[in-house]
N, C-alpha and C positions, 0 to 999 in steps of 0.2 A: 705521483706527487711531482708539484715543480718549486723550484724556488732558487732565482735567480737576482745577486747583489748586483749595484752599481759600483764600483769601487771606484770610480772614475779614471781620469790619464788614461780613456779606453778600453778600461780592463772590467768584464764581469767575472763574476766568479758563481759557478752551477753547482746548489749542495747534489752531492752522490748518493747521500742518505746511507751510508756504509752503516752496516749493522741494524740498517733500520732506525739510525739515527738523527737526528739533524746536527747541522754545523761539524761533524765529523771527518768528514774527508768531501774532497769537492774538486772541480775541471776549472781553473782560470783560461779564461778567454780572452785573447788581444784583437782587438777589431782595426788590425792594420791592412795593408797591401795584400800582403800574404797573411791571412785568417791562421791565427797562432794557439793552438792549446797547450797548458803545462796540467800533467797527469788526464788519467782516463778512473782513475779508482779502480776498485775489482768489477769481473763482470757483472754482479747481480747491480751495479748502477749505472751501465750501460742505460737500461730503459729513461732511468732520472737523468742522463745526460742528454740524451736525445732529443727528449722533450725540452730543457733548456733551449738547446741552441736554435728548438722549431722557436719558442717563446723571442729567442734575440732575434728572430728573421735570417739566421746562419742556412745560406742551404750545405748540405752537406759535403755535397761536391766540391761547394769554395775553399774546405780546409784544407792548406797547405801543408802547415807543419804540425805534430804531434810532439811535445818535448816532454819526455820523464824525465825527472829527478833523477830517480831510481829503480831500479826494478823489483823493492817488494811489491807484493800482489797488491797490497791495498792500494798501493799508488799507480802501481802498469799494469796487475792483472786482467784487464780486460781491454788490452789495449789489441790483443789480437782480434778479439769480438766486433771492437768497435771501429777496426779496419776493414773489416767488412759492409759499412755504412758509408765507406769514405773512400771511394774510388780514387780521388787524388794526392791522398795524406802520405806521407813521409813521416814518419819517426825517428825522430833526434836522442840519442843515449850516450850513455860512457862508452869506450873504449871496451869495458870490463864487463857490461852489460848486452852487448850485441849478442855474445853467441848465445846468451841466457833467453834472448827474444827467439832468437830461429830456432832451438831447439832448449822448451822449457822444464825438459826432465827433472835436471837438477835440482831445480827452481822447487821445483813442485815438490819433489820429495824431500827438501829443506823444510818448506814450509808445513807439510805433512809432520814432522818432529814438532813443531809447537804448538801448530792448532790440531794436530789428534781427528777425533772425530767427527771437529767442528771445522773439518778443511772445506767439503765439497759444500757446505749452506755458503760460507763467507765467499768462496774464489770461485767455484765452476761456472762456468767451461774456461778452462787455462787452453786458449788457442793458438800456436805459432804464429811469426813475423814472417814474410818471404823476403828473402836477401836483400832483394831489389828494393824493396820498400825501407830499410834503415838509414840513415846517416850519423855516423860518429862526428861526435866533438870530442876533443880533448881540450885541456888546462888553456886559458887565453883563448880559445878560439872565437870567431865571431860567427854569427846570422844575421843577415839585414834581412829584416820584413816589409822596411817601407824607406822610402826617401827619407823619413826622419827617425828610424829607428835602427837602432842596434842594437842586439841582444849579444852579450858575451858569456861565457860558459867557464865555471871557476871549479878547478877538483879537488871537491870537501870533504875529503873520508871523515871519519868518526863518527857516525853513523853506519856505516855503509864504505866498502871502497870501488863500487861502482856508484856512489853519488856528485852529480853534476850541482853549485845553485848557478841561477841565471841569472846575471844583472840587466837592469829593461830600462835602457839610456830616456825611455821619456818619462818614467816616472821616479825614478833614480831608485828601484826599488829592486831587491831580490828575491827570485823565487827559492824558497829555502829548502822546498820536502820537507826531511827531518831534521836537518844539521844541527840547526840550532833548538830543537825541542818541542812540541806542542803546544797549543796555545791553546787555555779551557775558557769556550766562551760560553762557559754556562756561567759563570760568573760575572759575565757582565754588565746585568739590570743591578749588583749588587754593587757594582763600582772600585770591581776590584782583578788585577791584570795577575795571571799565573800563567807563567809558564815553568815548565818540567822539564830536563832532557830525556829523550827518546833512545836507551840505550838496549834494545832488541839483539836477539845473538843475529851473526853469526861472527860478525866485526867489529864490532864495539871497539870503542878508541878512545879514552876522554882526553889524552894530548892533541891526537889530531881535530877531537870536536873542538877543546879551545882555542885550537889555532884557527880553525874556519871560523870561530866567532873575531878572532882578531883579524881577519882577513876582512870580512865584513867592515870592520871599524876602519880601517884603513880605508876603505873604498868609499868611506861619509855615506854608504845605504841610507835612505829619508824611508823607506818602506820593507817589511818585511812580509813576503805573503807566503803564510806556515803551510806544509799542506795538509796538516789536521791545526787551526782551519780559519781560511779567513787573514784578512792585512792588520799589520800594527803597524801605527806610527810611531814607532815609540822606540825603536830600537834600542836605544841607552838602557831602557828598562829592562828589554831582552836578557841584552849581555849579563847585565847585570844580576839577573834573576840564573841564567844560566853557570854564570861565575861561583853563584851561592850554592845550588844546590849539587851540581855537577861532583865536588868532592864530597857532599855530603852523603851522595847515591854510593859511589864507589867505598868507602870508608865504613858503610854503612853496611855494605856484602861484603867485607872484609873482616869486620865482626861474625856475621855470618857463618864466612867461609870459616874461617879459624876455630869458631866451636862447636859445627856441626861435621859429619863425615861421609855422610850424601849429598848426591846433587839438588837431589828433590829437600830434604831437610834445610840444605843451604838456602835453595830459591823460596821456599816459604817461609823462613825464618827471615829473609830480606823486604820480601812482601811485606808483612807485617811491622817492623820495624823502621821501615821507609813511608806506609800508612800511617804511622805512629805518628810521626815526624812531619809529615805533608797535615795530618788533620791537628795536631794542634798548632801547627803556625795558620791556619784559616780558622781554627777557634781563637785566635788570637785580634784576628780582626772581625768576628763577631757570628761567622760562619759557620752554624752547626750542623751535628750528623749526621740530620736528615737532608740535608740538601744534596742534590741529582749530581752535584759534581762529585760526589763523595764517588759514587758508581763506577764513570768513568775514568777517576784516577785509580782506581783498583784493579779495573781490568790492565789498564794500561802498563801497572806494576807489577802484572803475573807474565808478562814478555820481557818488559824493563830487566827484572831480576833472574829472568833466565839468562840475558845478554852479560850483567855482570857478572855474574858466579860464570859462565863461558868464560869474558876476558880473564878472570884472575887465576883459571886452572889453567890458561894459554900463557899465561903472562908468565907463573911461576915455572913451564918447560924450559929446561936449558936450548939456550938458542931462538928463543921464541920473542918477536921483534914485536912491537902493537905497530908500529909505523908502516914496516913491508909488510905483514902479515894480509 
């Protein structure tokens, strides 16, 4: 399968088909000087990206730079596979994420704790970086791609504390990963804009996520591009959607956490209670149970509520920072 947007200001964007899905996760393309990708997705969409960039007329060799957000799997895990297509790419990370690319043990047996025996369908083959091939950014730094472009690199934990977003000076847009939450564009022949935050373990932060939405605000962002999935114009709505539910997630595994005495009791008791709460404010605008978004926010909620019942037994350690952490 191929299926390739125009976003314009230069930019496509390649679905990955992650989980065998559409519009779930995806390779944005900048067709500058230097040929720019943000994310590779996990390996199994290696083959859908490929064929994108044959579709954009991309040869492979022209890519320059590789820039992850982050280093979960959905978003880099195939970034060592798809180095192998790309004799001349470079990949751009955190700081925090290099040594996770050149050797991805850790990586792997994190992510092994949440998806179980559903790791090696979703990620295989998790392939190392060689040294040579990384470039670090940290906080402020720049990449110019072209006479007229500037990419800057802004570090957004709450999410994530190896998360990078990008700001892309010609379209005055950010590339976000997860920072600011998902976007469900199954909803959008329905005419209706959801976004969720993305609070996955193993750093969940919701101070630090709302300061990277404030960061954002500051910067007058005209674009967000999620990496699940696809641009908004809409930013204000963003924040705003992310302002709303943000304490409501957390608040919500705090009930949770306080009347159950397991992890697993906890995180399914959050599950459900956060379902509760997401499906009837979409019943509220007219959106009923059987509709396909219901699916996907579900899934999304059995990570989401592992991440927060994570922050709030870390949160409640004597000594235990969410900021340094």
């Amino acid at each position: 399968m191929v299926k390739v947007s125009d976003l314009g200001y230069r930019v496509s964007l390649i679905d990955g088909f992650d989980l065998g899905r559409e519009n779930r996760t995806g390779t944005y393309v900048m067709a500058d000087r230097d040929i720019t990708l943000v994310e590779t997705s996990a390996s199994p969409s290696i083959p859908h990206v490929l064929k994108g960039l044959q579709a954009l007329g991309i040869a492979l060799e022209d890519i320059t730079y590789i820039i992850l957000t982050h280093i979960h799997l959905d978003h880099a895990g195939g970034v060592g596979l798809f180095l192998q297509h790309c004799p001349n790419a470079k990949v751009v990370v955190h700081p925090k994420g290099a040594r996770h690319l050149e050797d991805p043990t850790r990586l792997v047996a994190g992510a092994k704790e949440v998806y179980g025996a559903d790791f090696d369908k979703l990620f295989n083959p998790i392939l190392p970086v060689p040294h040579e091939k990384i470039i670090i950014k940290g906080n402020k730094e720049s990449l110019e791609t072209s006479d007229n472009c500037t990419l800057t690199f802004y570090d957004t934990p709450g999410h994530a504390n190896h998360h990078l977003s990008i700001y892309d000076s010609v379209s005055k847009g950010m590339f976000s990963g997860d920072t600011v939450g998902v976007y469900y564009r199954e909803l959008e022949p329905d005419g209706i804009e959801l976004y969720l935050p993305s609070t996955s373990p193993n750093q969940f932060n919701p101070i630090a996520m709302l300061a990277a939405a404030d960061l954002y605000e500051s910067l007058d962002v005209n674009r967000i591009y999620f990496g699940h999935y696809g641009v908004s114009d809409n930013p204000t709505e963003v924040y705003k959607q992310l302002r709303y539910w943000l304490p409501i997630f957390v608040q919500t595994a705090e009930t949770a956490f306080n009347e159950y005495k397991t992890f697993k009791e906890q995180v399914d008791a959050t599950i459900e209670m956060i379902f509760d709460k997401v499906t009837t404010h979409l019943a509220s605008m007219g959106i009923t149970g059987d509709h396909p978004v219901f699916e996907i926010i579900r899934m999304d909620l059995e990570v989401c509520s592992m991440g927060l019942i994570d922050y709030l037994v870390k949160r409640d350690n004597p000594g235990y920072n969410p900021i340094q952490k």
